[in-house]
C-alpha positions as CSV (number, residue, x, y, z in Angstrom):
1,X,11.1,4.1,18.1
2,X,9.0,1.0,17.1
3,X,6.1,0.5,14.4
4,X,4.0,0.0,17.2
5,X,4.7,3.7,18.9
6,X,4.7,5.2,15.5
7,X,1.4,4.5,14.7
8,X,-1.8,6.7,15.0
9,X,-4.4,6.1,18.1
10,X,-6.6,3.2,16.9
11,X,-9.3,5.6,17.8
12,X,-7.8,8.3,15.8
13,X,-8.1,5.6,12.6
14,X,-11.0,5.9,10.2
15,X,-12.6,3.1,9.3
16,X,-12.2,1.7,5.8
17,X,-13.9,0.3,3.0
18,X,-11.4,-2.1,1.3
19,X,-12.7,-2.4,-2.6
20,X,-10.2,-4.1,-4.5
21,X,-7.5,-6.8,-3.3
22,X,-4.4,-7.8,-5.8
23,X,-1.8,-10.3,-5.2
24,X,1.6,-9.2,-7.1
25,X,5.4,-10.2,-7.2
26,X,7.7,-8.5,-5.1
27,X,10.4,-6.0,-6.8
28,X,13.6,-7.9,-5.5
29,X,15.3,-10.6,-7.5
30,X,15.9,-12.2,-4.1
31,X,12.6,-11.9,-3.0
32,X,10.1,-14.8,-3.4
33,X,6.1,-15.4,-2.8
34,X,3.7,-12.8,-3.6
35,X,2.6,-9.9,-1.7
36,X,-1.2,-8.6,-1.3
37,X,-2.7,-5.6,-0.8
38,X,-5.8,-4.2,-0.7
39,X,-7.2,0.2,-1.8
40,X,-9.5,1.1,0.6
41,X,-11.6,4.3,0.9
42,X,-12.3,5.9,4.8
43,X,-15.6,7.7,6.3
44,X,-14.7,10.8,4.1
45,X,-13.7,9.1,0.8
46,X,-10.2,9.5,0.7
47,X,-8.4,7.0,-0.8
48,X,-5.7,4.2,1.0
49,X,-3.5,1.3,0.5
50,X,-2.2,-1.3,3.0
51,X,-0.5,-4.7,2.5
52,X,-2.3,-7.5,3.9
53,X,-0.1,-10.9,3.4
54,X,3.0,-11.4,2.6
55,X,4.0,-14.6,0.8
56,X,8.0,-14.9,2.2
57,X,7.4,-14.1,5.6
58,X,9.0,-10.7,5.7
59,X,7.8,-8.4,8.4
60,X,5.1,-6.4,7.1
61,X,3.3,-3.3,8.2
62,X,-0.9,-3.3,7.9
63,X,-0.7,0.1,8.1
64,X,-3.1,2.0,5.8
65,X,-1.4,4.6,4.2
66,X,-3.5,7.4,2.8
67,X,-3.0,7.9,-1.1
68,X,-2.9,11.6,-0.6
69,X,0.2,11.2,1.8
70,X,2.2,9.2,-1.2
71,X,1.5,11.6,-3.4
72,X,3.2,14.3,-1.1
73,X,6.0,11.9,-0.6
74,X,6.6,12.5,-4.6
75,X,5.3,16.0,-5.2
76,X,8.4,17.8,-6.7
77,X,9.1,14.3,-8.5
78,X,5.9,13.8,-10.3
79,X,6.9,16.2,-13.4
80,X,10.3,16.2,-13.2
81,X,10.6,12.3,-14.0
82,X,14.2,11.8,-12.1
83,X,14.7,8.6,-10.6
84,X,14.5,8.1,-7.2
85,X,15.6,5.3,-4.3
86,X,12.9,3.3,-2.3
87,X,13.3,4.9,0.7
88,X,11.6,7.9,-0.5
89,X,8.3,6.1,0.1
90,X,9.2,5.6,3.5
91,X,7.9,9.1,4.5
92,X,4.1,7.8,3.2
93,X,4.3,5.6,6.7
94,X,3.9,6.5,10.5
95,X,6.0,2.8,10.7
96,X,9.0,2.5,9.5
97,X,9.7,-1.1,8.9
98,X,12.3,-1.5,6.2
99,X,10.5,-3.3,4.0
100,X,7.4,-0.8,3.5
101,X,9.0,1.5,1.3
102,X,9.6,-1.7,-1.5
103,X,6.4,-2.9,-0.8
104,X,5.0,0.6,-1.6
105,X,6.9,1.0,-4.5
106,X,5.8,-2.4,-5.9
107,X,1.9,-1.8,-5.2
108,X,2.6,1.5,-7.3
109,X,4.5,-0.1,-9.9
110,X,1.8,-2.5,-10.1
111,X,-0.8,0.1,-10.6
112,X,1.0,1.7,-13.4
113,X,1.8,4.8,-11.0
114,X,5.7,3.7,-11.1
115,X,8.3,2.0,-13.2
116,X,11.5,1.5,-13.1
117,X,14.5,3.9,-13.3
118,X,18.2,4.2,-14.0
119,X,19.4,1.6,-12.5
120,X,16.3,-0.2,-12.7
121,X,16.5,-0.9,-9.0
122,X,15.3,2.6,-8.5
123,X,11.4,4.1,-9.9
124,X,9.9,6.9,-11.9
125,X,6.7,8.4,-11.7
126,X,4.6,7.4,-14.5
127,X,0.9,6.9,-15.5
128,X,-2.2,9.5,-14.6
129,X,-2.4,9.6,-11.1
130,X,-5.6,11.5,-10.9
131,X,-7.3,9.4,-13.7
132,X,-5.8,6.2,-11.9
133,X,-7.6,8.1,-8.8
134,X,-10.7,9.0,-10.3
135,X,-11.1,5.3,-11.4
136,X,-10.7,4.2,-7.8
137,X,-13.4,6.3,-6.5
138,X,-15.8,4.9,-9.3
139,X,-15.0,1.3,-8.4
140,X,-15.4,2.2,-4.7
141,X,-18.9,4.1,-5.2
142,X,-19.9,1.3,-7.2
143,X,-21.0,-0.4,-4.3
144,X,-19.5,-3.9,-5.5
145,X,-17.9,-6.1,-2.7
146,X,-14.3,-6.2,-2.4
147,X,-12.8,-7.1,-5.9
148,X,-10.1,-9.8,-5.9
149,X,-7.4,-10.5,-7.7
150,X,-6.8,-14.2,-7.6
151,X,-5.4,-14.3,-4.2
152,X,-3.0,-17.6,-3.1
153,X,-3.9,-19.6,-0.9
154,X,-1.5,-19.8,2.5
155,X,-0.1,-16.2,2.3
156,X,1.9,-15.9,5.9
157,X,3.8,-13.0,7.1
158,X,4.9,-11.7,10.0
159,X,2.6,-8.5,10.3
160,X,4.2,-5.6,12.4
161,X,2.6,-2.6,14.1
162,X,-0.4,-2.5,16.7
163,X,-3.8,-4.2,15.5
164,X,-6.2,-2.1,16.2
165,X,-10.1,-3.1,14.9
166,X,-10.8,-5.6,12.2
167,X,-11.6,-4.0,8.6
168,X,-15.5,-4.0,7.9
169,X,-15.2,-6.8,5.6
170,X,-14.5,-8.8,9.1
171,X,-11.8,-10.8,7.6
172,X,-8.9,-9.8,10.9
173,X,-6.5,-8.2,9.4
174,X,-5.7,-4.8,11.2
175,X,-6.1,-1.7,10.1
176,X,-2.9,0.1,11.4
């Protein structure tokens, strides 16, 4: 099965609100360029993340993946603080390129909802994910245009999965 049959209807998609954009380093030694992403919230406030470039040109999927869903992903891990392999964040996606679980795992680690684990090529949850969430839905509610991290210039990727409608900021990028 492919990205593309994988993903949800893109009349089934809500449409999102994209209120912050970040631009961060990837988790691989081997890996180079920067990857950016964007946290949206949809129609009924719920919060998302998707990756929007990818410096590298990695496949990527544009997929936005609902918060809640990578929560679930980690329920029984979120106390118990065991480390655990990247491909648990695969389960957060209807895709399932390769390369979203790292991505994933470096937008979280980025956010202060990861870090590493033993071996350091594996994460732990960290941080205060419903404070980290609670701020989110402030900054979204604030009504302030999408907040940018200094984004590079000439970010390419090869984007996988079905483009569906442009996000409302009207800048193209899918939002499956």
């Amino acid at each position: 099965m492919s990205d593309q049959d994988a993903a949800p209807a893109a009349d089934s998609l809500p449409s999102m609100t994209p209120f912050r954009e970040a631009s961060i380093p990837k988790l691989s030694e081997r890996a180079s360029g920067l990857l950016t992403y964007r946290v949206a919230v949809d129609g009924e406030g719920a919060l998302h993340l998707s990756v929007v470039a990818n410096q590298g040109g990695a496949y990527f999927s544009t997929e936005w993946v609902p918060f809640q869903r990578v929560r679930e992903c980690l329920g029984d891990l979120m106390a118990s603080g065991a480390s655990f392999p990247t491909a648990r964040l695969l389960d957060a996606y209807h895709g399932r390129s390769v390369n979203n679980g790292g991505f994933l795992a470096a937008i979280l680690r980025h956010e202060g909802l990861l870090q590493a684990g033993d071996p350091p090529t594996r994460h732990r949850v960290t941080g205060d994910w419903d404070a980290w969430e609670t701020a989110q839905h402030e900054l979204a509610a604030s009504g302030v245009p999408l907040v940018s991290a200094s984004s590079p210039s000439g970010i390419k990727g090869r984007r996988r999965g079905r483009r569906s409608r442009a996000t409302p900021s009207g800048d193209g990028h899918a939002n499956t």
